[in-house]
PDB file of the backbone (N, CA, C, O) and the ligand in Angstrom, with CONECT records:
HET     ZN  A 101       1
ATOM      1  N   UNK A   1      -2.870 -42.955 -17.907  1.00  0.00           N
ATOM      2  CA  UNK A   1      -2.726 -44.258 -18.564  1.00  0.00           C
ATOM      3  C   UNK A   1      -4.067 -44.983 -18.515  1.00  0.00           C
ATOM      4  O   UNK A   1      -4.693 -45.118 -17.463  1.00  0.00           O
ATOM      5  N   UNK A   2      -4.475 -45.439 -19.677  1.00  0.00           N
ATOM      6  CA  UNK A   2      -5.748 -46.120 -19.814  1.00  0.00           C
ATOM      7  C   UNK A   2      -5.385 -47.573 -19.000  1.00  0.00           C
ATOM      8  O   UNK A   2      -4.227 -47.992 -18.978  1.00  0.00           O
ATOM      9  N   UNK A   3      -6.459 -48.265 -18.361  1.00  0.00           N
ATOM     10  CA  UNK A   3      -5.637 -49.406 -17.561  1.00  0.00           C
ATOM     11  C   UNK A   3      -6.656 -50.786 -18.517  1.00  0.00           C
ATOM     12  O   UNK A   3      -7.879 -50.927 -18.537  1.00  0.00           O
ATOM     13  N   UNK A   4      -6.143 -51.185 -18.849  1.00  0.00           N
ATOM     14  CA  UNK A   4      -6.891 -52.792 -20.152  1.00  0.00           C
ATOM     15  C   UNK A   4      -6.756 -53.816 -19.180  1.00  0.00           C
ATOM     16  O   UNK A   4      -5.697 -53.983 -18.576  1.00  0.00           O
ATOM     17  N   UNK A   5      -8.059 -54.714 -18.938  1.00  0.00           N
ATOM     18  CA  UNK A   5      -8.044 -56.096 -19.061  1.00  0.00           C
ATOM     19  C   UNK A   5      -7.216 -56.962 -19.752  1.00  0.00           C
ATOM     20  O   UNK A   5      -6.973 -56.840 -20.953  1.00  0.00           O
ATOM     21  N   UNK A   6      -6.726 -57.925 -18.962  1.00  0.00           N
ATOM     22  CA  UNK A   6      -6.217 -59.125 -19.548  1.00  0.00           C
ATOM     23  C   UNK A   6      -7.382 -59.489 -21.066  1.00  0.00           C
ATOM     24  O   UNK A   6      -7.218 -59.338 -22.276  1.00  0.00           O
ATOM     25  N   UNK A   7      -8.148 -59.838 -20.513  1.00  0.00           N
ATOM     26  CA  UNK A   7      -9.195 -59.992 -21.784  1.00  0.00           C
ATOM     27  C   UNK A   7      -9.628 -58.973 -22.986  1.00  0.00           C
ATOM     28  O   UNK A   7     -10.156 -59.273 -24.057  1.00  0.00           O
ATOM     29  N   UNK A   8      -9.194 -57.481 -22.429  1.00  0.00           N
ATOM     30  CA  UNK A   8      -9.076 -56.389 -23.430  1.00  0.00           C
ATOM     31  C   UNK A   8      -7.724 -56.650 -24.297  1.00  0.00           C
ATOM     32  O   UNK A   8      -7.767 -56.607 -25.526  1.00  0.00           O
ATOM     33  N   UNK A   9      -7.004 -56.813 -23.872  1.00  0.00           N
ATOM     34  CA  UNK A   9      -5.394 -56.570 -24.199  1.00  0.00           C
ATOM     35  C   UNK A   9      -5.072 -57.958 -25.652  1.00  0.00           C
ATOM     36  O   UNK A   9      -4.663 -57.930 -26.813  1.00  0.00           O
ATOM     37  N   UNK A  10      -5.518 -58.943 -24.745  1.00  0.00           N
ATOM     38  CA  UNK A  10      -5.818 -60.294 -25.792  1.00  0.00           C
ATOM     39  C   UNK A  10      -6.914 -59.545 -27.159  1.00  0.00           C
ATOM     40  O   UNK A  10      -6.590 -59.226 -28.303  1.00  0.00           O
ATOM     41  N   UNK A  11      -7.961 -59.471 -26.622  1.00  0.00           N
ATOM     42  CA  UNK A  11      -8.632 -59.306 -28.244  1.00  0.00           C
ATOM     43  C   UNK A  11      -8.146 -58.561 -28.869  1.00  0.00           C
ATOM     44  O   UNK A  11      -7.873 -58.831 -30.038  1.00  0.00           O
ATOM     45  N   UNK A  12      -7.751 -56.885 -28.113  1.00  0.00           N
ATOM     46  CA  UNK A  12      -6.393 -56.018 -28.808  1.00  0.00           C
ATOM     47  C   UNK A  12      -5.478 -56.510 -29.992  1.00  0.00           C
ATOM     48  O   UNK A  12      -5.238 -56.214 -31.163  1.00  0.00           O
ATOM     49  N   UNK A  13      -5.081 -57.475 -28.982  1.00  0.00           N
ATOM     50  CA  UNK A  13      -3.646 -58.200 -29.912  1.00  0.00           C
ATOM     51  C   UNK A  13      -4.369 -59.026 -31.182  1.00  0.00           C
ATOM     52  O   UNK A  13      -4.071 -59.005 -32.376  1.00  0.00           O
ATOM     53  N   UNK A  14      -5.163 -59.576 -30.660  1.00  0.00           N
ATOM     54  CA  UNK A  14      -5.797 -60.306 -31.881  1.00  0.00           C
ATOM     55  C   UNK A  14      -6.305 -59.950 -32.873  1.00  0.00           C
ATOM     56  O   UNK A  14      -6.276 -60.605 -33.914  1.00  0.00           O
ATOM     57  N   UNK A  15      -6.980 -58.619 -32.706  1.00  0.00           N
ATOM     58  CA  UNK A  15      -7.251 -57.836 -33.863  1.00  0.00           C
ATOM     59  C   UNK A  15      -6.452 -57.496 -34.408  1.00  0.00           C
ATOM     60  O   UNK A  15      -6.275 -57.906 -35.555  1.00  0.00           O
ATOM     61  N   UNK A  16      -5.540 -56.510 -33.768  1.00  0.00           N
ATOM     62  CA  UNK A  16      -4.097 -56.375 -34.590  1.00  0.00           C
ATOM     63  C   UNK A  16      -3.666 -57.004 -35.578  1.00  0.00           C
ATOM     64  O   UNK A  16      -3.634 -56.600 -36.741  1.00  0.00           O
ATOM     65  N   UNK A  17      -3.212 -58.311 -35.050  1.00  0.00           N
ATOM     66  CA  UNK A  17      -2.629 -59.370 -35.830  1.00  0.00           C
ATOM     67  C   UNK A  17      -3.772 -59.560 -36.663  1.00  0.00           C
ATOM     68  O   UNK A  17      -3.355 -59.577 -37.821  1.00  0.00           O
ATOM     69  N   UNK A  18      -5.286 -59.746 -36.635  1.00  0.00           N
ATOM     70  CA  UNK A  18      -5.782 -60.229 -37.719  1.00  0.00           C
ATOM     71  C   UNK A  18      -5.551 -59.117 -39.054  1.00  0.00           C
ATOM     72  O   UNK A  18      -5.337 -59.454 -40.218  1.00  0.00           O
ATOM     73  N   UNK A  19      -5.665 -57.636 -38.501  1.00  0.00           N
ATOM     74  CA  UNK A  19      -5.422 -56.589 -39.420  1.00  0.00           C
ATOM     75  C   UNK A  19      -4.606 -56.517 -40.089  1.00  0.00           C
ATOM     76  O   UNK A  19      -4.742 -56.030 -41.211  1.00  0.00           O
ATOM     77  N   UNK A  20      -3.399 -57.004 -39.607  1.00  0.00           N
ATOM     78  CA  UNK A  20      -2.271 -56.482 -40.312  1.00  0.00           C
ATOM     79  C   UNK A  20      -2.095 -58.055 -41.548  1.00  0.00           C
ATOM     80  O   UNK A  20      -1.776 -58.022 -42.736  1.00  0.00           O
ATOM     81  N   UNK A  21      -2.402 -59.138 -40.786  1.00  0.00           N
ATOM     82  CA  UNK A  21      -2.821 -60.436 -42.059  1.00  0.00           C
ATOM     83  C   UNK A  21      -3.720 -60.285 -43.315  1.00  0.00           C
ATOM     84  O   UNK A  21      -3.602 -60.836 -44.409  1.00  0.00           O
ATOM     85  N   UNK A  22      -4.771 -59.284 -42.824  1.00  0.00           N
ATOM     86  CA  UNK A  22      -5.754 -58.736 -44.337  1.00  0.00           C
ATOM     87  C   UNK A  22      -5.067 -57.720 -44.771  1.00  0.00           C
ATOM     88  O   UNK A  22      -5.252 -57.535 -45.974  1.00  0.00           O
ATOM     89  N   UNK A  23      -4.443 -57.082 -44.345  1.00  0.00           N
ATOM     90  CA  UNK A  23      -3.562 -55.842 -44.956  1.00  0.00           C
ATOM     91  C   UNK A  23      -2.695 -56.348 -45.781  1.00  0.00           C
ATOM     92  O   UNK A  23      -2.649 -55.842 -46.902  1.00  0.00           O
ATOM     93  N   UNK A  24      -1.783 -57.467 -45.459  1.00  0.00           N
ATOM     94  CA  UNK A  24      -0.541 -57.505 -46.273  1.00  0.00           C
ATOM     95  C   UNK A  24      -1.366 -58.879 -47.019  1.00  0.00           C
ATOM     96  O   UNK A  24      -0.791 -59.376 -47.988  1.00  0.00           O
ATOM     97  N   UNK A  25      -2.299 -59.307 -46.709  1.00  0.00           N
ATOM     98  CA  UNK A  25      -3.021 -60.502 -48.475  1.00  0.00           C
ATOM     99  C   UNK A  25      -4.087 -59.222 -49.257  1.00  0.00           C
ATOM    100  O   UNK A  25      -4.694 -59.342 -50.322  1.00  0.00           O
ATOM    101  N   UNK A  26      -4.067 -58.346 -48.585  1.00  0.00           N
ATOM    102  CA  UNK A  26      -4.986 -57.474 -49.512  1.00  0.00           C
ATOM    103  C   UNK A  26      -4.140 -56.591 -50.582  1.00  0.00           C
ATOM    104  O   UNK A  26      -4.562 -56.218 -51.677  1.00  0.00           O
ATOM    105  N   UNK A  27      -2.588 -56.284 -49.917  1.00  0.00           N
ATOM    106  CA  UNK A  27      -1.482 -55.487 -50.989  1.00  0.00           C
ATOM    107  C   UNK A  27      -1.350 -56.609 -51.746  1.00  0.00           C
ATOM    108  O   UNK A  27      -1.529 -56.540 -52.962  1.00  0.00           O
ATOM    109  N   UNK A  28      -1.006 -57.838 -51.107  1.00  0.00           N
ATOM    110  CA  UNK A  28      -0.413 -58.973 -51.842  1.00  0.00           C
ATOM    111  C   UNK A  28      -1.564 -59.218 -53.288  1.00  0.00           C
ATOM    112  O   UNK A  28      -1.147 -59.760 -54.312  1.00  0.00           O
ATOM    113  N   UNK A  29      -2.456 -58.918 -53.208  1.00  0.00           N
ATOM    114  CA  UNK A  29      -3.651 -59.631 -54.015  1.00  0.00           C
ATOM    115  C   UNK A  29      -3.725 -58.324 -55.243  1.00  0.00           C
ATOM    116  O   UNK A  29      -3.671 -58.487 -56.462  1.00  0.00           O
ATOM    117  N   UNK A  30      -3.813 -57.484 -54.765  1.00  0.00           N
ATOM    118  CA  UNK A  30      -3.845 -55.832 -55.561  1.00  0.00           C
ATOM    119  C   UNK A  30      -2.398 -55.701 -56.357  1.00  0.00           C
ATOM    120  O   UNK A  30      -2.334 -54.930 -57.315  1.00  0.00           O
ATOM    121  N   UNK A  31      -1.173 -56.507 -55.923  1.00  0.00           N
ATOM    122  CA  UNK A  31      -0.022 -56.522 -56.802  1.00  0.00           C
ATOM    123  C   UNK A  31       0.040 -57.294 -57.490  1.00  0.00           C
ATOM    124  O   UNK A  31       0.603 -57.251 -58.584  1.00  0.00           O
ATOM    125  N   UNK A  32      -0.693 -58.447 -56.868  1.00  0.00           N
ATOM    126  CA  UNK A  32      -0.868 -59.168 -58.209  1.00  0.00           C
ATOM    127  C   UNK A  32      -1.831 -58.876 -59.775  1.00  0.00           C
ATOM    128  O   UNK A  32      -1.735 -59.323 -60.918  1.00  0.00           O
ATOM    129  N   UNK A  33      -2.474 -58.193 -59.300  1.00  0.00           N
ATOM    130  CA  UNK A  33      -3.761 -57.774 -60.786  1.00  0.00           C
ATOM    131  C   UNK A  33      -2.833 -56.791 -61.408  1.00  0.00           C
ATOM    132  O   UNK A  33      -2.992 -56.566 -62.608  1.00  0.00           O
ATOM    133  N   UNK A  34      -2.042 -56.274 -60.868  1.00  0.00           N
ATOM    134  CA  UNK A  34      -1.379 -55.504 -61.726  1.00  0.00           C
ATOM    135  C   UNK A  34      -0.257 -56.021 -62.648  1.00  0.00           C
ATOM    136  O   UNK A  34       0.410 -55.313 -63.403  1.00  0.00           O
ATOM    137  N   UNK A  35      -0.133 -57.446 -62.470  1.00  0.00           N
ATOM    138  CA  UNK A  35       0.899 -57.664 -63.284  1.00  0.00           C
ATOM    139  C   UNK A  35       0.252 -57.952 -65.060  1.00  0.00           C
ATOM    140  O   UNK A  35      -0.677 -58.714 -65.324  1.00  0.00           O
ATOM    141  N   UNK A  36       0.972 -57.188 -65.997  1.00  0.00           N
ATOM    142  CA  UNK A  36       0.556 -57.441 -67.652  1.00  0.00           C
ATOM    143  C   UNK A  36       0.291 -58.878 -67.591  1.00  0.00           C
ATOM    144  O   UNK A  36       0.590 -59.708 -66.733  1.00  0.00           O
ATOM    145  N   UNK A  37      -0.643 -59.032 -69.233  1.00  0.00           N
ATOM    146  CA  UNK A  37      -0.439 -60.121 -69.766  1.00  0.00           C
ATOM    147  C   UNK A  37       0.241 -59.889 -70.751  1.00  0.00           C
ATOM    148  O   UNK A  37       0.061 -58.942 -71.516  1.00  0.00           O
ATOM    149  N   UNK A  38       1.059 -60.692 -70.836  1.00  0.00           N
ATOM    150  CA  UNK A  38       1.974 -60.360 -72.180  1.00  0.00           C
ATOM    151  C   UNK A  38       1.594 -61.300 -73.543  1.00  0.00           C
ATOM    152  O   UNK A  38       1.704 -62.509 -73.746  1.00  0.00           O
ATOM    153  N   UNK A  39       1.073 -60.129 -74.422  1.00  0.00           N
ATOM    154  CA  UNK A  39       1.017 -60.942 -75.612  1.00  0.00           C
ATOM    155  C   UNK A  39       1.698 -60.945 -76.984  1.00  0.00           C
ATOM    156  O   UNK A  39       2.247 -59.924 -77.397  1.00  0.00           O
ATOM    157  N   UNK A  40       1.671 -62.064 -77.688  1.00  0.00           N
ATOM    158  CA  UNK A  40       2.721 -62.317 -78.058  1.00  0.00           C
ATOM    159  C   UNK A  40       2.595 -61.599 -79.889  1.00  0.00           C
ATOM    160  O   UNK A  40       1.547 -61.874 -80.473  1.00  0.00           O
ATOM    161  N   UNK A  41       3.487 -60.871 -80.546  1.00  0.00           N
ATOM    162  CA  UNK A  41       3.029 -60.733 -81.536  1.00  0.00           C
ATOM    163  C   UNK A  41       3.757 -61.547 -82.665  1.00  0.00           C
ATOM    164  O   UNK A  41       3.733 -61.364 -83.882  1.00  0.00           O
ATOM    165  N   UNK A  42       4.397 -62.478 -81.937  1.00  0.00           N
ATOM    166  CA  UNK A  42       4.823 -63.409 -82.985  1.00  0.00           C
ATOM    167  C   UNK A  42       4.301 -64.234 -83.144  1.00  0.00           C
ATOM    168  O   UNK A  42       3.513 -64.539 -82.248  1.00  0.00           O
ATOM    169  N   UNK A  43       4.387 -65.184 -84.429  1.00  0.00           N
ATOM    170  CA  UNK A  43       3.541 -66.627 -84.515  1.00  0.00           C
ATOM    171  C   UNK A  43       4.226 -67.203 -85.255  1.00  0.00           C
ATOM    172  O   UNK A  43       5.001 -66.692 -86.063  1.00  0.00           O
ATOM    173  N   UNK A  44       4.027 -68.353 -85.075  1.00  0.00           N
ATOM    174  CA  UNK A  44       4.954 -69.642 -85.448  1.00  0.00           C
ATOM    175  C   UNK A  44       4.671 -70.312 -86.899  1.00  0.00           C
ATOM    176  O   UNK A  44       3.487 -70.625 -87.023  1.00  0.00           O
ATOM    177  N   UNK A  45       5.384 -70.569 -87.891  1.00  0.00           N
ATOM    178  CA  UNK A  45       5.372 -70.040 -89.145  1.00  0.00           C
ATOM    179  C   UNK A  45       6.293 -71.627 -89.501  1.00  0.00           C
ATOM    180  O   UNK A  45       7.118 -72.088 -88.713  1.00  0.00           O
ATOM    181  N   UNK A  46       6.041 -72.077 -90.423  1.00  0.00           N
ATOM    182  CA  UNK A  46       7.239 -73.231 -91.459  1.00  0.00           C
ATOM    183  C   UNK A  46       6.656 -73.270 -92.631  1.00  0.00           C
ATOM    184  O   UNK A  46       5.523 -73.280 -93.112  1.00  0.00           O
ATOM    185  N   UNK A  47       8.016 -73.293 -93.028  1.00  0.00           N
ATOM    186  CA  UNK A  47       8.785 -72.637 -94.235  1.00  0.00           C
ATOM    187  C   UNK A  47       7.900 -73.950 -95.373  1.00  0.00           C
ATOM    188  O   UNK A  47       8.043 -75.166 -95.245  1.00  0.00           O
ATOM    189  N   UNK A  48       7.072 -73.300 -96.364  1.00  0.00           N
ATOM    190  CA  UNK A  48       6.457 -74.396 -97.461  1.00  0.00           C
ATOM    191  C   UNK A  48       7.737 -75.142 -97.875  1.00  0.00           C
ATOM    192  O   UNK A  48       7.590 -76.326 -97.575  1.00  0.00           O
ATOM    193  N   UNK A  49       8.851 -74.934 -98.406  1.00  0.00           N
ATOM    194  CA  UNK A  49       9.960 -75.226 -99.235  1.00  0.00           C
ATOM    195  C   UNK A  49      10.735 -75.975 -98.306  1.00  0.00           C
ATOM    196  O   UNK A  49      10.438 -77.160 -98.464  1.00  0.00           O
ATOM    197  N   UNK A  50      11.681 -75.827 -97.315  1.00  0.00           N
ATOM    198  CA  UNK A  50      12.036 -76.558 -96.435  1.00  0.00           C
ATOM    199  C   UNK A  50      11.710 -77.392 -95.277  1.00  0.00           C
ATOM    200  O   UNK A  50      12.347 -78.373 -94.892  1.00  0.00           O
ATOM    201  N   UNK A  51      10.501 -76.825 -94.691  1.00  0.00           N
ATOM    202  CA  UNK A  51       9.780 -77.109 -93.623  1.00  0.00           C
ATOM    203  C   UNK A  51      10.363 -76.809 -92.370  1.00  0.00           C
ATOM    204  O   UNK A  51       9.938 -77.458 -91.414  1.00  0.00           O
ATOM    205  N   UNK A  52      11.370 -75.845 -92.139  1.00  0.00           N
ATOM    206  CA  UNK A  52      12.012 -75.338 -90.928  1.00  0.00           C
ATOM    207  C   UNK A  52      10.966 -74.173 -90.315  1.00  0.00           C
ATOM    208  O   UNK A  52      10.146 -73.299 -90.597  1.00  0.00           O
ATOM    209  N   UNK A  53      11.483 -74.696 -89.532  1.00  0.00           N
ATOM    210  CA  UNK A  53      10.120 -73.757 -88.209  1.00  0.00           C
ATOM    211  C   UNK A  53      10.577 -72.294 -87.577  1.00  0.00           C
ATOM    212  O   UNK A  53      11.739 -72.347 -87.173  1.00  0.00           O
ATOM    213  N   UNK A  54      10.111 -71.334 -87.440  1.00  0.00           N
ATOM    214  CA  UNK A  54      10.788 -70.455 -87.072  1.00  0.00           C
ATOM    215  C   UNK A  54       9.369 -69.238 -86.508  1.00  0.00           C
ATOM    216  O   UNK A  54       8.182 -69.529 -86.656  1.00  0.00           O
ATOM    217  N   UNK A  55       9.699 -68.328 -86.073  1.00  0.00           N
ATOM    218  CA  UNK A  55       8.764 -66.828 -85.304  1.00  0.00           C
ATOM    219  C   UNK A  55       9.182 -65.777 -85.858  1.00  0.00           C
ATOM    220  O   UNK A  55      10.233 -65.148 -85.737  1.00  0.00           O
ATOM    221  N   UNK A  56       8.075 -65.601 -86.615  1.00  0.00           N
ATOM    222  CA  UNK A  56       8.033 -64.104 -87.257  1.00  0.00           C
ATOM    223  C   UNK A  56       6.542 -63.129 -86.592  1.00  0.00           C
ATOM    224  O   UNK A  56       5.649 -63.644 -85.920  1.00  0.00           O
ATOM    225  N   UNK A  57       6.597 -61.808 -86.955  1.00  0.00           N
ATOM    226  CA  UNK A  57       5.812 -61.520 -86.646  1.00  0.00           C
ATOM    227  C   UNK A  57       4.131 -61.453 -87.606  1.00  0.00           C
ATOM    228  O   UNK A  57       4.092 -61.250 -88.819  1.00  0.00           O
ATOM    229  N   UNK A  58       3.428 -61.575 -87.117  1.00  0.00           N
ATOM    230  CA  UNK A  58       2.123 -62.006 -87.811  1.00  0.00           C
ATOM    231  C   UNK A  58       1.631 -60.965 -88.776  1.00  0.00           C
ATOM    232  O   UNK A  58       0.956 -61.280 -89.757  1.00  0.00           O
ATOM    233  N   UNK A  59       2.024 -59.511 -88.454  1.00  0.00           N
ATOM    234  CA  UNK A  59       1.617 -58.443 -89.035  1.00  0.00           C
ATOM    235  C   UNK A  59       2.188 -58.160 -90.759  1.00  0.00           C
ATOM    236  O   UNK A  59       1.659 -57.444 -91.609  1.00  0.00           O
ATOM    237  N   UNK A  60       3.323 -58.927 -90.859  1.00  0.00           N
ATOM    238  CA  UNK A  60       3.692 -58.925 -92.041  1.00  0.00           C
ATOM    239  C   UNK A  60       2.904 -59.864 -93.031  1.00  0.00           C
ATOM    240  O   UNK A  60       2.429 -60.909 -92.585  1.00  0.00           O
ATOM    241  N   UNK A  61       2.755 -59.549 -94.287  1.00  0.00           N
ATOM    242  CA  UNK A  61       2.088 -60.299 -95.376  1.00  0.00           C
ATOM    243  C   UNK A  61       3.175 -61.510 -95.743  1.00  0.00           C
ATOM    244  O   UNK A  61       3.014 -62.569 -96.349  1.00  0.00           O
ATOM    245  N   UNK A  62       3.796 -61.193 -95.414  1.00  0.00           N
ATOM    246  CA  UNK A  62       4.918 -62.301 -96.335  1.00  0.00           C
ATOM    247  C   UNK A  62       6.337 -62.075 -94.802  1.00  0.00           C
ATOM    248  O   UNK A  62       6.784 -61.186 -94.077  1.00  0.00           O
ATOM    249  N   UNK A  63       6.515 -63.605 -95.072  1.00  0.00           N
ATOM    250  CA  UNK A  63       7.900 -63.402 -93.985  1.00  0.00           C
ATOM    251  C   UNK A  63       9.075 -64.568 -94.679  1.00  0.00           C
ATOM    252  O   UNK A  63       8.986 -65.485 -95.496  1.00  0.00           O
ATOM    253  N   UNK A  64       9.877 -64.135 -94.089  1.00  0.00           N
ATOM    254  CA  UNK A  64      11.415 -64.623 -94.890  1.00  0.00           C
ATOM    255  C   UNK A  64      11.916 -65.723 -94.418  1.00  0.00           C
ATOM    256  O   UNK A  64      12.854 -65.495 -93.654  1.00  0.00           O
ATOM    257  N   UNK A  65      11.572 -67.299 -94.620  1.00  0.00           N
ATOM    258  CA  UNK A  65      12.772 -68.477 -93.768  1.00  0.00           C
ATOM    259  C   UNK A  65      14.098 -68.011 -93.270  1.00  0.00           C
ATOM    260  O   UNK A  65      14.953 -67.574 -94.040  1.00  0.00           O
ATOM    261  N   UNK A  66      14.225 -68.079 -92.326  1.00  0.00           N
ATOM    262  CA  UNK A  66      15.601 -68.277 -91.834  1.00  0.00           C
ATOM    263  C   UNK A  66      16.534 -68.878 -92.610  1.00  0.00           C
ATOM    264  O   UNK A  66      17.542 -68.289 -93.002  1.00  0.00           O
ATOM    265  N   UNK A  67      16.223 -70.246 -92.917  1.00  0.00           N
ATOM    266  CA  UNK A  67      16.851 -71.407 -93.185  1.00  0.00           C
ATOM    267  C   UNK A  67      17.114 -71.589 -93.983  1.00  0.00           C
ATOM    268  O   UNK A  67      18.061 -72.373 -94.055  1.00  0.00           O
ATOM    269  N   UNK A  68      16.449 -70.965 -95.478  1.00  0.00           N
ATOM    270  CA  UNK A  68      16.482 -71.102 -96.608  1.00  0.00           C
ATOM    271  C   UNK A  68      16.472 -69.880 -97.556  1.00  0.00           C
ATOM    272  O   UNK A  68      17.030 -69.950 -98.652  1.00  0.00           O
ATOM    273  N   UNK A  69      15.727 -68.562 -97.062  1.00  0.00           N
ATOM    274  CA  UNK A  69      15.443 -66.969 -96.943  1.00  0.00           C
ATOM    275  C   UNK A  69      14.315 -67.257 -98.507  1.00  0.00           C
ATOM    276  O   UNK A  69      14.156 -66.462 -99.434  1.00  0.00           O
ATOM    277  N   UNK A  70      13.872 -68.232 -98.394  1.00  0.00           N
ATOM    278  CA  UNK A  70      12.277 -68.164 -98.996  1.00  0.00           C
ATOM    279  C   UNK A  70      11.246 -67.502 -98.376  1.00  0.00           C
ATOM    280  O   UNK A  70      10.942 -67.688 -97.198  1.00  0.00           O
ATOM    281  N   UNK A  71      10.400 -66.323 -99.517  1.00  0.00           N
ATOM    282  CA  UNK A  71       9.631 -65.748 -98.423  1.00  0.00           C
ATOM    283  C   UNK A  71       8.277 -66.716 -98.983  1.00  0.00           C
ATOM    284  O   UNK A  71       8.041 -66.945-100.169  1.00  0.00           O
ATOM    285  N   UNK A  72       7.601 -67.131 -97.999  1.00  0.00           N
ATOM    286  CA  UNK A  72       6.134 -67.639 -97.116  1.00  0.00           C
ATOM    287  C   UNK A  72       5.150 -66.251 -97.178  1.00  0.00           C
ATOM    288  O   UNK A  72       5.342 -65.068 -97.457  1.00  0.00           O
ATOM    289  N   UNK A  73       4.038 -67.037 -96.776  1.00  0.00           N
ATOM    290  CA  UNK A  73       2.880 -65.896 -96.967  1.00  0.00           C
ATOM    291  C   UNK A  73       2.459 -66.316 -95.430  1.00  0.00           C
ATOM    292  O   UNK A  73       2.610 -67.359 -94.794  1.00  0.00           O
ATOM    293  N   UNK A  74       1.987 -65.303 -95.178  1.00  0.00           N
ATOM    294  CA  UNK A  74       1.126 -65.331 -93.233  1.00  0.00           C
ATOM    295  C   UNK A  74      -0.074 -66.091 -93.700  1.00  0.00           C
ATOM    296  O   UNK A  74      -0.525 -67.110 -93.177  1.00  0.00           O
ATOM    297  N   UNK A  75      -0.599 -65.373 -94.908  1.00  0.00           N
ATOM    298  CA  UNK A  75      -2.540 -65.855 -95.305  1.00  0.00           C
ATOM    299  C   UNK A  75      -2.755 -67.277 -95.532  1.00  0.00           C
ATOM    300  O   UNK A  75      -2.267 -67.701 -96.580  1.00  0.00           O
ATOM    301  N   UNK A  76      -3.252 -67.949 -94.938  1.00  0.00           N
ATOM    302  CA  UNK A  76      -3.358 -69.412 -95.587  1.00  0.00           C
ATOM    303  C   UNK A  76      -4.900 -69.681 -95.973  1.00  0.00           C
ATOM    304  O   UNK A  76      -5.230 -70.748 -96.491  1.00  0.00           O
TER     305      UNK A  76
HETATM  306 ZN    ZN A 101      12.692 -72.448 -95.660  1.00  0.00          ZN2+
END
């Protein structure tokens, strides 16, 4: 049996504990970068003819009111 100082045993512990505090903010920090950004491929669109507001997707040339089923142009 190795025999430790009171004063060994303390910094022991203290390291420990500091290790295992950078360990779990260092997973904590690395799970966070991994979360997506999510982007959005819709965009927010009203209707020339009615003026009702609605989300279509941007990729289309032309999109359809909801409200009225007038189709709108994306290009302005
Ligand atoms: Zn409309």
């Amino acid at each position: 049996m190795i025999e430790v100082g009171p004063d060994t045993a303390c910094m022991l512990y203290l390291a420990a504990s500091l290790l295992a505090v950078i360990s779990i903010w260092l997973y904590q920090h690395k799970k966070s970068k991994k979360k997506e950004i999510l982007t959005f491929q819709t965009k927010h669109f009203i209707c020339d003819f009615c003026t009702a507001s609605y989300l279509e997707s941007a990729t289309k040339a032309y999109t359809r009111c909801p409200q009225c089923g007038s189709l709108n142009t994306t290009k302005r």
